[in-house]
PDB file with one MODEL, atoms N, CA, C and O in Angstrom:
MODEL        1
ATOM      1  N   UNK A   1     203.676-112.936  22.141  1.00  0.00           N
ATOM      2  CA  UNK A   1     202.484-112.539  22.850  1.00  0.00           C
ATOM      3  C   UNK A   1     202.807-112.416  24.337  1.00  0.00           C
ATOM      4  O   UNK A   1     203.428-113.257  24.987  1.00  0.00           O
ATOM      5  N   UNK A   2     202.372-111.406  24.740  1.00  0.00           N
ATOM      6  CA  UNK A   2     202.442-111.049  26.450  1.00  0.00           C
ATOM      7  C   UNK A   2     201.624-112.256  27.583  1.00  0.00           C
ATOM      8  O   UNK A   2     200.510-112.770  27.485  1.00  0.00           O
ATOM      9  N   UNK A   3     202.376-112.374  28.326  1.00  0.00           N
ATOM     10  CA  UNK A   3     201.619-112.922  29.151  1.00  0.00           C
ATOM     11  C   UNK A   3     200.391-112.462  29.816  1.00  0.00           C
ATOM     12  O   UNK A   3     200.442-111.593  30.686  1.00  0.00           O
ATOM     13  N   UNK A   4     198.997-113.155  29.342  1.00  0.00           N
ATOM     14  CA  UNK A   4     198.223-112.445  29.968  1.00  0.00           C
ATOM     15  C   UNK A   4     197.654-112.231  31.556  1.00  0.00           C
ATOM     16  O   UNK A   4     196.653-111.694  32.029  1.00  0.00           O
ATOM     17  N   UNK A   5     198.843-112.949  32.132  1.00  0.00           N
ATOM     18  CA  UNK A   5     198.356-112.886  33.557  1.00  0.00           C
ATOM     19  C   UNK A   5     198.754-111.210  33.759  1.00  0.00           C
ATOM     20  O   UNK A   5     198.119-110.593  34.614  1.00  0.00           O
ATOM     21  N   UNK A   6     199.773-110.516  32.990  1.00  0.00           N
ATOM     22  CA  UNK A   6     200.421-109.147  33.213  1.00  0.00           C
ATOM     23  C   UNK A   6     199.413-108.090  33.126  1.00  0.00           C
ATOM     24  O   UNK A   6     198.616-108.674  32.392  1.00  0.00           O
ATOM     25  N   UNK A   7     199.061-107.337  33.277  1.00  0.00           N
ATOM     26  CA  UNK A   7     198.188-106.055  33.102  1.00  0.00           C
ATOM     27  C   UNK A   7     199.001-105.323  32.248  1.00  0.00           C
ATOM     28  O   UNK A   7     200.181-105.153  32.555  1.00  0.00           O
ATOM     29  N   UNK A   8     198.496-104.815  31.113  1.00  0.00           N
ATOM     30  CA  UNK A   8     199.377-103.694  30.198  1.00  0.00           C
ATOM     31  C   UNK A   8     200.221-103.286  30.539  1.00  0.00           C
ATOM     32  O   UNK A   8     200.137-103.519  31.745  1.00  0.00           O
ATOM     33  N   UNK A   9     201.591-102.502  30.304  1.00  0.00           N
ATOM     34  CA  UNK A   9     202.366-101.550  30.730  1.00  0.00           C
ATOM     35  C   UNK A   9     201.446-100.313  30.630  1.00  0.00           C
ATOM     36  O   UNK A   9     200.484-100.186  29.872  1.00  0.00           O
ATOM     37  N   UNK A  10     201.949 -99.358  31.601  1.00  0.00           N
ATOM     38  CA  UNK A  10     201.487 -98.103  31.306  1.00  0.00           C
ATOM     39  C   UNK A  10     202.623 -97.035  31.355  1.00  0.00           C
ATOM     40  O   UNK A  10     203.514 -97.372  32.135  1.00  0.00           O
ATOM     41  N   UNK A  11     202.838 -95.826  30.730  1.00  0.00           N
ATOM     42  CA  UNK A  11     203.629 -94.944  30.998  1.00  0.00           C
ATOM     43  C   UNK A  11     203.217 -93.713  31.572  1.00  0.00           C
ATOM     44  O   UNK A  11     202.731 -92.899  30.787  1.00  0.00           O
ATOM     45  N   UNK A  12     203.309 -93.375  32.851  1.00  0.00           N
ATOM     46  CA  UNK A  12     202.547 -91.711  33.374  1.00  0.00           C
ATOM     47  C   UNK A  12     204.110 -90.803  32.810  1.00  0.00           C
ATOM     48  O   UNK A  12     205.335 -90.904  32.876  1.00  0.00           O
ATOM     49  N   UNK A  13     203.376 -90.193  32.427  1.00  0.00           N
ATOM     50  CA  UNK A  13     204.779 -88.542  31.962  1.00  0.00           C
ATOM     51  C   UNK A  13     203.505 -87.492  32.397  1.00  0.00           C
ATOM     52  O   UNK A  13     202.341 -87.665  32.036  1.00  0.00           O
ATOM     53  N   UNK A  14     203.993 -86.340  33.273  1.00  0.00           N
ATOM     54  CA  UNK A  14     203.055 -85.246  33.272  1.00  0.00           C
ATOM     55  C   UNK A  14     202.996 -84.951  31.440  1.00  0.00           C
ATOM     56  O   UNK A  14     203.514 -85.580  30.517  1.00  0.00           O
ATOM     57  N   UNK A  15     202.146 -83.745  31.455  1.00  0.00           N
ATOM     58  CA  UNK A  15     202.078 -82.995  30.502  1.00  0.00           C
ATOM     59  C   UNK A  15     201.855 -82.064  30.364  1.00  0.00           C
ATOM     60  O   UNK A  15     201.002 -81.644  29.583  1.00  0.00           O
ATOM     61  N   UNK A  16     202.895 -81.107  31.435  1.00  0.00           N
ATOM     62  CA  UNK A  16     203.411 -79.907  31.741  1.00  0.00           C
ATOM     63  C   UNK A  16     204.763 -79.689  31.467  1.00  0.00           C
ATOM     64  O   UNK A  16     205.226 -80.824  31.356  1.00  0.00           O
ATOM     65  N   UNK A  17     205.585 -78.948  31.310  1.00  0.00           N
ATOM     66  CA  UNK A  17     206.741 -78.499  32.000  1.00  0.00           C
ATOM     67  C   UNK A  17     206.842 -78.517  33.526  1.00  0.00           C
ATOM     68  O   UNK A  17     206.013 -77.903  34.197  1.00  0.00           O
ATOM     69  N   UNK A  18     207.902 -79.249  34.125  1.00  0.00           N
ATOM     70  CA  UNK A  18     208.504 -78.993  35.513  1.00  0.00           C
ATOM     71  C   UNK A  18     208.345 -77.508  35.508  1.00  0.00           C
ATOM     72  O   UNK A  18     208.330 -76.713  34.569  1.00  0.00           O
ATOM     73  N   UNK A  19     208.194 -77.281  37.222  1.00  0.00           N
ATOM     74  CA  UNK A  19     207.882 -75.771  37.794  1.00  0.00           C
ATOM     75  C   UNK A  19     209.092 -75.836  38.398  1.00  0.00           C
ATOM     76  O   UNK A  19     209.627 -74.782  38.056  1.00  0.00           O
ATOM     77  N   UNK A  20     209.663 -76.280  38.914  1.00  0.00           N
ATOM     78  CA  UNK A  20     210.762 -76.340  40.143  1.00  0.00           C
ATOM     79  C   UNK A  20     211.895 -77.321  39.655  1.00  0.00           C
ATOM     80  O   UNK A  20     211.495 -78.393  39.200  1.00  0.00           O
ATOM     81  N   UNK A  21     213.191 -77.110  39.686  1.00  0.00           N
ATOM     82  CA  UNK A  21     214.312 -78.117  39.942  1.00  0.00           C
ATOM     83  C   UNK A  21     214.236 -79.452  40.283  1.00  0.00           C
ATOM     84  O   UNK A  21     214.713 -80.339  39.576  1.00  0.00           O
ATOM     85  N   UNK A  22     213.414 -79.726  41.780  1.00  0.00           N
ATOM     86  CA  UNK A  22     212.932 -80.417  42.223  1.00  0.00           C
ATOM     87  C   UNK A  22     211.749 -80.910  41.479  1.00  0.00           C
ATOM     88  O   UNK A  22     212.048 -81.796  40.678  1.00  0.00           O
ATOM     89  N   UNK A  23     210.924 -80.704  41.499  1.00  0.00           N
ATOM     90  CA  UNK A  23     209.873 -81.098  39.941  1.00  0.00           C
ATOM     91  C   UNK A  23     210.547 -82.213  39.209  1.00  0.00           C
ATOM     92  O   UNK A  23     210.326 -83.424  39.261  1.00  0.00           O
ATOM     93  N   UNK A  24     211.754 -81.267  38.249  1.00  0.00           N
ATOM     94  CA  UNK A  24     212.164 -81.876  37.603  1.00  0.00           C
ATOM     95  C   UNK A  24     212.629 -83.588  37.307  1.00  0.00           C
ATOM     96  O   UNK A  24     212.534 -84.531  36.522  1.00  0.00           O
ATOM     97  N   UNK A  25     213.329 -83.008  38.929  1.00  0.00           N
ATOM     98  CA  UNK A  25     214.306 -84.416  39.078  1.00  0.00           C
ATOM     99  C   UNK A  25     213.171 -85.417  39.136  1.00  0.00           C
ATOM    100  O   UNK A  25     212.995 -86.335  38.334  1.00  0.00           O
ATOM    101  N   UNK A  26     212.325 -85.085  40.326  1.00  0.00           N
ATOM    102  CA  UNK A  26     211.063 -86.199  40.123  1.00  0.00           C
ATOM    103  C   UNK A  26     210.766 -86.614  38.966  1.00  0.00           C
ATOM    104  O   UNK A  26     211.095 -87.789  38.800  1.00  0.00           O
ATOM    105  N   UNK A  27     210.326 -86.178  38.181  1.00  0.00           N
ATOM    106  CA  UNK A  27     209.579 -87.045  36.545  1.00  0.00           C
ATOM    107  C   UNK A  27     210.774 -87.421  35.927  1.00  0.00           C
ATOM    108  O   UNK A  27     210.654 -88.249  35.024  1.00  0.00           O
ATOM    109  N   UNK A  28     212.288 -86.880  36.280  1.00  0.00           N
ATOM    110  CA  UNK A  28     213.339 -87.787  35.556  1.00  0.00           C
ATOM    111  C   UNK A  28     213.237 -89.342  36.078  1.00  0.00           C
ATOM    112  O   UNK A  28     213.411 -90.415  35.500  1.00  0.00           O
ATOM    113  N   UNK A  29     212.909 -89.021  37.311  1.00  0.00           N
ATOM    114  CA  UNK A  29     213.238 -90.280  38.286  1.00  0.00           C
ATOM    115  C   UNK A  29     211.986 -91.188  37.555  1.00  0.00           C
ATOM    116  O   UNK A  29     212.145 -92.302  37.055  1.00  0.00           O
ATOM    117  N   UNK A  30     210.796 -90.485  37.614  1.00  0.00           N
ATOM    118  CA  UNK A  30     209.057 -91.390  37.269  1.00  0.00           C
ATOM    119  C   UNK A  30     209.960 -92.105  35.761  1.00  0.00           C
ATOM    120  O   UNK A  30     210.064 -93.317  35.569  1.00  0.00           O
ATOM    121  N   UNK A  31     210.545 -90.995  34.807  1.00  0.00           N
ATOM    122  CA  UNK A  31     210.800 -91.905  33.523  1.00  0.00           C
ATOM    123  C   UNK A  31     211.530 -93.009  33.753  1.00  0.00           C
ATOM    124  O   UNK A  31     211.157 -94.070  33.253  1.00  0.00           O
ATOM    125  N   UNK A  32     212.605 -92.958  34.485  1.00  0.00           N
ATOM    126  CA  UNK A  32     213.373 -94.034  34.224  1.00  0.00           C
ATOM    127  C   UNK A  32     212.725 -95.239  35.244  1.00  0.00           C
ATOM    128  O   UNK A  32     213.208 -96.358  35.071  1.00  0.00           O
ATOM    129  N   UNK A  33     211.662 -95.105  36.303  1.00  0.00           N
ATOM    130  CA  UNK A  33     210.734 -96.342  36.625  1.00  0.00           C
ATOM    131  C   UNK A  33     210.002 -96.958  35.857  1.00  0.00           C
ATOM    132  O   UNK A  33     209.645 -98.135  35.922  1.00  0.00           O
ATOM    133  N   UNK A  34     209.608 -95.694  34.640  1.00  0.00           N
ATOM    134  CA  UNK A  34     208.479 -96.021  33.230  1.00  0.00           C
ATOM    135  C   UNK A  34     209.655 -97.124  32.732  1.00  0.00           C
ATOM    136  O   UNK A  34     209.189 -97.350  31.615  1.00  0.00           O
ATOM    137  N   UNK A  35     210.636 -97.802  32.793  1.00  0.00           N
ATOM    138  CA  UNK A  35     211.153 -98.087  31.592  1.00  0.00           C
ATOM    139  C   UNK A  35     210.941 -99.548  32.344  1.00  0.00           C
ATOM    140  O   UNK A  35     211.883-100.260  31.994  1.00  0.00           O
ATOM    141  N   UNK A  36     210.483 -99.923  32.812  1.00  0.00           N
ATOM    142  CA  UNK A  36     210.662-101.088  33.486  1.00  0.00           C
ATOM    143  C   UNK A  36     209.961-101.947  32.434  1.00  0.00           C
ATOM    144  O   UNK A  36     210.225-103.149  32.398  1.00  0.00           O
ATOM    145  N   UNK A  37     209.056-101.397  31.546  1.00  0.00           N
ATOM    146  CA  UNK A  37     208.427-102.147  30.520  1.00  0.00           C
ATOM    147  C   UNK A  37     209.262-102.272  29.515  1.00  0.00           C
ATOM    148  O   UNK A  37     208.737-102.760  28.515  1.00  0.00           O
ATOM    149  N   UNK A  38     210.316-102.020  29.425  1.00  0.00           N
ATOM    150  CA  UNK A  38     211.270-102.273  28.197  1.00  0.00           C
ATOM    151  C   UNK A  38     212.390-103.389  28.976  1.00  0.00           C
ATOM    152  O   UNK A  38     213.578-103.430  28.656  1.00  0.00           O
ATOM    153  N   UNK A  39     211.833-104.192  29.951  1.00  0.00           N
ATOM    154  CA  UNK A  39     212.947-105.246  30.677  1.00  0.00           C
ATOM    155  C   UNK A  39     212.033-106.436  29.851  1.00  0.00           C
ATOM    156  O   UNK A  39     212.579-107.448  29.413  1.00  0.00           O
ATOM    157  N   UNK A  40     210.997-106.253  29.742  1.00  0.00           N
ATOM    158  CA  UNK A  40     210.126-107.318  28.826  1.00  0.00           C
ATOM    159  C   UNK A  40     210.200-107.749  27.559  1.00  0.00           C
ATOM    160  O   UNK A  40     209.712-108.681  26.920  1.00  0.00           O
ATOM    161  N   UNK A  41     210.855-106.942  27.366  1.00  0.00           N
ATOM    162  CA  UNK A  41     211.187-106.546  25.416  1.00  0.00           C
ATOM    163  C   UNK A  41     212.136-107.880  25.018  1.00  0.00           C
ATOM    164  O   UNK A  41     211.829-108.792  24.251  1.00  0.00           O
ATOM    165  N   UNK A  42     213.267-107.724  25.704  1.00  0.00           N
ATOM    166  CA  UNK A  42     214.378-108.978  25.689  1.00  0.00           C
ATOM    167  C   UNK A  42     213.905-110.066  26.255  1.00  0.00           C
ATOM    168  O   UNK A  42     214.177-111.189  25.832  1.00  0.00           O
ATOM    169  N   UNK A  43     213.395-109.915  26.942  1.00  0.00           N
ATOM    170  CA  UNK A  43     212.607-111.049  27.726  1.00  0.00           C
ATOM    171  C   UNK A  43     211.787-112.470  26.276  1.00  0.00           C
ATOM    172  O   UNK A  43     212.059-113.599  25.868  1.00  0.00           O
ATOM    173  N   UNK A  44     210.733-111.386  26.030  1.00  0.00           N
ATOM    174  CA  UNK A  44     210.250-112.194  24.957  1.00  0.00           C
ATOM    175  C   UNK A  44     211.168-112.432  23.595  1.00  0.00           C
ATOM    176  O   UNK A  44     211.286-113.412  22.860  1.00  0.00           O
ATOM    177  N   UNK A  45     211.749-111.154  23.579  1.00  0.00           N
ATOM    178  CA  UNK A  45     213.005-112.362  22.234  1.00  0.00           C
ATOM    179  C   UNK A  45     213.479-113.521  22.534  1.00  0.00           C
ATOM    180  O   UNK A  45     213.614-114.356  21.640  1.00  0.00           O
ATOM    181  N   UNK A  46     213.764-113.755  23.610  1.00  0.00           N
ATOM    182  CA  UNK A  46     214.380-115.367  24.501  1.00  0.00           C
ATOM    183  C   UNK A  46     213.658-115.880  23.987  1.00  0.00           C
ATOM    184  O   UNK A  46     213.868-116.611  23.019  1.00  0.00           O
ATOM    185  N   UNK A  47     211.875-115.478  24.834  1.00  0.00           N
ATOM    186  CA  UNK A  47     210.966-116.407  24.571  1.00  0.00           C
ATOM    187  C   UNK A  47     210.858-116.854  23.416  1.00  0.00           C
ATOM    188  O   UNK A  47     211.063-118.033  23.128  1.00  0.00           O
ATOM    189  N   UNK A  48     210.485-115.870  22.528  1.00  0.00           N
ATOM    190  CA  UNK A  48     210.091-116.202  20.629  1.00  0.00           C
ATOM    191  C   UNK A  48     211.033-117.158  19.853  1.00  0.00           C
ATOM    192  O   UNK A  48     210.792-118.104  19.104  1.00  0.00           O
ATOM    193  N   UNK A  49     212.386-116.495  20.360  1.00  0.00           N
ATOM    194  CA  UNK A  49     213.427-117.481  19.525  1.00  0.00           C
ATOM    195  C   UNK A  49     214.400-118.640  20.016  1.00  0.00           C
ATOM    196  O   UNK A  49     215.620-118.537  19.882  1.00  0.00           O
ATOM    197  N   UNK A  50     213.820-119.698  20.563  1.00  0.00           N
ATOM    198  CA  UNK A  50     214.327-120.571  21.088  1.00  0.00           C
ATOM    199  C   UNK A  50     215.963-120.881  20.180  1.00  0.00           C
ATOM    200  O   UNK A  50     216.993-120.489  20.728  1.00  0.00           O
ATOM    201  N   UNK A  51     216.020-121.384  19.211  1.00  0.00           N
ATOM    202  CA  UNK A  51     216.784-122.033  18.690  1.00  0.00           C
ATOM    203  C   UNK A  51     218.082-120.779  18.286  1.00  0.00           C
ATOM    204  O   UNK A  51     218.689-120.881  17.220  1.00  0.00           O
ATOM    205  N   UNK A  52     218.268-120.081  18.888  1.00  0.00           N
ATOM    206  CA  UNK A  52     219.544-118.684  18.678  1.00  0.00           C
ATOM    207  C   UNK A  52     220.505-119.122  19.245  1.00  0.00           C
ATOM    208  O   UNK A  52     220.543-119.927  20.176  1.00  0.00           O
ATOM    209  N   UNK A  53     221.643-118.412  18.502  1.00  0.00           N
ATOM    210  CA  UNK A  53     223.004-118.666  18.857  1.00  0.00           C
ATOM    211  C   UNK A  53     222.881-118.621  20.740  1.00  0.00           C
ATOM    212  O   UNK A  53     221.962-118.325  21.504  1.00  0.00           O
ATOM    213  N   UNK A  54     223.732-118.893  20.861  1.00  0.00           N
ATOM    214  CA  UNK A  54     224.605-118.200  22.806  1.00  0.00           C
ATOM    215  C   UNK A  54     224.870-116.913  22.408  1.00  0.00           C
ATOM    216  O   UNK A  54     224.080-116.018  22.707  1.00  0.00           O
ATOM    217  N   UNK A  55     225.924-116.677  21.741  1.00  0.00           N
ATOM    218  CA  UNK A  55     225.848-115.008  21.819  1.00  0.00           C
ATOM    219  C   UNK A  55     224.427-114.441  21.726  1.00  0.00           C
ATOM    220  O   UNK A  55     224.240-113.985  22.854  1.00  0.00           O
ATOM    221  N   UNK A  56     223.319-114.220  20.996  1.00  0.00           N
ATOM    222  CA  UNK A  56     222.145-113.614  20.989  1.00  0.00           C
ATOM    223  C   UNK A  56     221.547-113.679  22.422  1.00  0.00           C
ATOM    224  O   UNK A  56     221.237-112.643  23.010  1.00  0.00           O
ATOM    225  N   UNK A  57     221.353-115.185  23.100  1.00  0.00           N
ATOM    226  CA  UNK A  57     220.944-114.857  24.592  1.00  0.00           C
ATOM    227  C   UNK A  57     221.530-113.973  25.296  1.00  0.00           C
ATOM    228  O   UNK A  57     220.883-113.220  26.023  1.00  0.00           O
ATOM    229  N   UNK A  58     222.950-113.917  25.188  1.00  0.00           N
ATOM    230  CA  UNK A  58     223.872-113.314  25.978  1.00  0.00           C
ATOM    231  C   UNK A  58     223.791-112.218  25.962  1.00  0.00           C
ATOM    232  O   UNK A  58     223.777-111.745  27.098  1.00  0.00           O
ATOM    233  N   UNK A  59     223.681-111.068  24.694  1.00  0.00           N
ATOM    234  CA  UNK A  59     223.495-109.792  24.726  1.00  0.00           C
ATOM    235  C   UNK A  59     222.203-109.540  24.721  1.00  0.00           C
ATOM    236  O   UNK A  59     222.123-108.313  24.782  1.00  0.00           O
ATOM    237  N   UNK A  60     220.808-110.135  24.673  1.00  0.00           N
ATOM    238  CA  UNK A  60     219.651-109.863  24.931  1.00  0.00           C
ATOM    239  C   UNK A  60     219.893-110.003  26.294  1.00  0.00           C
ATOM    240  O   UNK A  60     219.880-108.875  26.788  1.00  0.00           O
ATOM    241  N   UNK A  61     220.080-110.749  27.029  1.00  0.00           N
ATOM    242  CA  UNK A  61     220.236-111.142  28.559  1.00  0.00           C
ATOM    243  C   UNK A  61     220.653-109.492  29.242  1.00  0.00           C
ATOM    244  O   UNK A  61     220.023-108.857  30.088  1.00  0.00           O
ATOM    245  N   UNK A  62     221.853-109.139  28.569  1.00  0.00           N
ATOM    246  CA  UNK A  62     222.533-107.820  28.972  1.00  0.00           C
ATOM    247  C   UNK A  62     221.790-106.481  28.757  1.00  0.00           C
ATOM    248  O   UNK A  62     222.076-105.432  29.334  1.00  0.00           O
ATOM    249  N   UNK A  63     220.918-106.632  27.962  1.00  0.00           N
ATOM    250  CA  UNK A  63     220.179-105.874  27.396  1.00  0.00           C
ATOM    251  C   UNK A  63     219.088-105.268  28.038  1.00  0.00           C
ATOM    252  O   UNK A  63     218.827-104.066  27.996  1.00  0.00           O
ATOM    253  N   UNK A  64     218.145-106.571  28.932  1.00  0.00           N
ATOM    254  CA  UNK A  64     217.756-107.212  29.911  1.00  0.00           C
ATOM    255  C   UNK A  64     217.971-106.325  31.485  1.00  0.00           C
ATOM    256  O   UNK A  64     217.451-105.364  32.053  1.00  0.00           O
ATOM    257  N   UNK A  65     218.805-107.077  31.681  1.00  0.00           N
ATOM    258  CA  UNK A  65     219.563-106.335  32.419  1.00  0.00           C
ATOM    259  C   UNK A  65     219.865-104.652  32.685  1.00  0.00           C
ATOM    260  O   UNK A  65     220.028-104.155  33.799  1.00  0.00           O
ATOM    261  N   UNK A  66     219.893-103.971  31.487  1.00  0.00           N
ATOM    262  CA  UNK A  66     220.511-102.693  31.453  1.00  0.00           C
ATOM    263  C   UNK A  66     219.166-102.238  31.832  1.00  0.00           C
ATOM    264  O   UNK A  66     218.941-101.794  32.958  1.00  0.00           O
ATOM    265  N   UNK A  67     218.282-102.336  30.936  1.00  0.00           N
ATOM    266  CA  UNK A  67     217.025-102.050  31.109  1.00  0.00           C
ATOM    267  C   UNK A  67     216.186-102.224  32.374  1.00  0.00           C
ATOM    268  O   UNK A  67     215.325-101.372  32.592  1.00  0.00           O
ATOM    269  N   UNK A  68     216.371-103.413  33.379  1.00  0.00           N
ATOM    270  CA  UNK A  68     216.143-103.253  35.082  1.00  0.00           C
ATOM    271  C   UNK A  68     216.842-102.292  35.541  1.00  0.00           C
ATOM    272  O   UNK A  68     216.174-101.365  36.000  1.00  0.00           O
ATOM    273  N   UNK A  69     218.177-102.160  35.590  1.00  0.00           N
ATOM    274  CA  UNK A  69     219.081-100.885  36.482  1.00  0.00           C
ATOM    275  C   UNK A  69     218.293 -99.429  35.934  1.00  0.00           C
ATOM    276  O   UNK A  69     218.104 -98.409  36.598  1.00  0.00           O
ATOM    277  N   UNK A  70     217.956 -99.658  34.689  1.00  0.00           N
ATOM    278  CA  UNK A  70     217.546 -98.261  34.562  1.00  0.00           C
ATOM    279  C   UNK A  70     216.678 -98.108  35.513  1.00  0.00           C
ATOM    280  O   UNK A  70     216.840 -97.392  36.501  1.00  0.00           O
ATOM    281  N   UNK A  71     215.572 -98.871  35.224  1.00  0.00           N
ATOM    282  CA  UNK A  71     214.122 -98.645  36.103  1.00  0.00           C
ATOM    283  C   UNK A  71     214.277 -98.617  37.659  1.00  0.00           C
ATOM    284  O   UNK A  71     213.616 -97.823  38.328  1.00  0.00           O
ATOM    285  N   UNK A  72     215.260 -99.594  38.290  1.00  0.00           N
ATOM    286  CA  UNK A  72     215.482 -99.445  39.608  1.00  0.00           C
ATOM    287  C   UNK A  72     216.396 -98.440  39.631  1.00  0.00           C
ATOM    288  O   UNK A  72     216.620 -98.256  40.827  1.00  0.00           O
ATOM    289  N   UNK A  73     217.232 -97.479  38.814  1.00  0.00           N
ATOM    290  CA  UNK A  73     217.553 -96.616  39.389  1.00  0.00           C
ATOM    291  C   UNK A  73     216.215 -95.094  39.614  1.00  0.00           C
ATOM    292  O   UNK A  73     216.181 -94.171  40.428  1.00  0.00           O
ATOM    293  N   UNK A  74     215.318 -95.468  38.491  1.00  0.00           N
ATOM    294  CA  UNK A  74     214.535 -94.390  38.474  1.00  0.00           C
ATOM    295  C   UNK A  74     213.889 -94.776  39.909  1.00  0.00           C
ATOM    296  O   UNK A  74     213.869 -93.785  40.640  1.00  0.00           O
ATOM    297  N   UNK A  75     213.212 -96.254  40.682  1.00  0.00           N
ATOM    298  CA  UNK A  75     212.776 -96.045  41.747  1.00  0.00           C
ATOM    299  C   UNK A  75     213.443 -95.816  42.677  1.00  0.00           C
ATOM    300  O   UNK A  75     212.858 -95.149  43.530  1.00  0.00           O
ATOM    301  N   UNK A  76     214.715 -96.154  42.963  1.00  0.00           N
ATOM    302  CA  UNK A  76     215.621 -95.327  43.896  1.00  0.00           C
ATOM    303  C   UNK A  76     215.542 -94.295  44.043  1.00  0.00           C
ATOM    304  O   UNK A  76     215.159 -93.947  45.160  1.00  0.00           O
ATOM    305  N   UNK A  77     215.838 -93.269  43.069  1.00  0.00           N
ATOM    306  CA  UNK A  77     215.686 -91.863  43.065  1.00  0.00           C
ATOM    307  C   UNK A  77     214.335 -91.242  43.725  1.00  0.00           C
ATOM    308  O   UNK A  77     214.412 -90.198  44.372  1.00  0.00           O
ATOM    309  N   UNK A  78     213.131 -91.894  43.550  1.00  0.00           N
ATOM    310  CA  UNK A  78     212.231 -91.463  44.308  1.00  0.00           C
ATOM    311  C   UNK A  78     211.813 -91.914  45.513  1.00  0.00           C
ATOM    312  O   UNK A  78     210.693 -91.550  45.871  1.00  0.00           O
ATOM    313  N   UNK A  79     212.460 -92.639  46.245  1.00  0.00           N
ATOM    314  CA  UNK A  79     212.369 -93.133  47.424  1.00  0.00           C
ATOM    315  C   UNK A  79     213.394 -92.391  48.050  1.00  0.00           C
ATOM    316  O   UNK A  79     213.645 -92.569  49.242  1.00  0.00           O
TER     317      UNK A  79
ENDMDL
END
């Protein structure tokens, strides 16, 4: 169960086709900020399954992980 202090995730995607190159790159950039809700995902497997091997933390942890760089690379890109 989510923490309810969190407000839902939400995902904005236009629902157009990009007009411009530039366009483009923007909503590549918006998706990969959208993913920041999938850093939660591993998060709560930790939570749920206390009693797991070390390896299982370890590659959920990484998992974790991959899933922030995505999202901070998508907000980089738009800044």
């Amino acid at each position: 169960m989510r923490d309810p202090r969190f407000l839902p995730a939400r995902v904005e995607s236009p629902t157009r086709p990009p007009k411009t190159e530039r366009e483009r790159q923007v909503w590549l950039a918006i998706d990969h900020a959208n993913e920041v809700w999938a850093v939660e995902v591993p998060g709560a497997f930790m939570w749920h399954w206390p009693d797991m091997p070390w390896q299982f933390y370890l590659d959920v942890a990484r998992w974790g992980y991959d899933e922030m760089r995505h999202a901070l690379m998508g907000m980089r890109r738009l800044e």
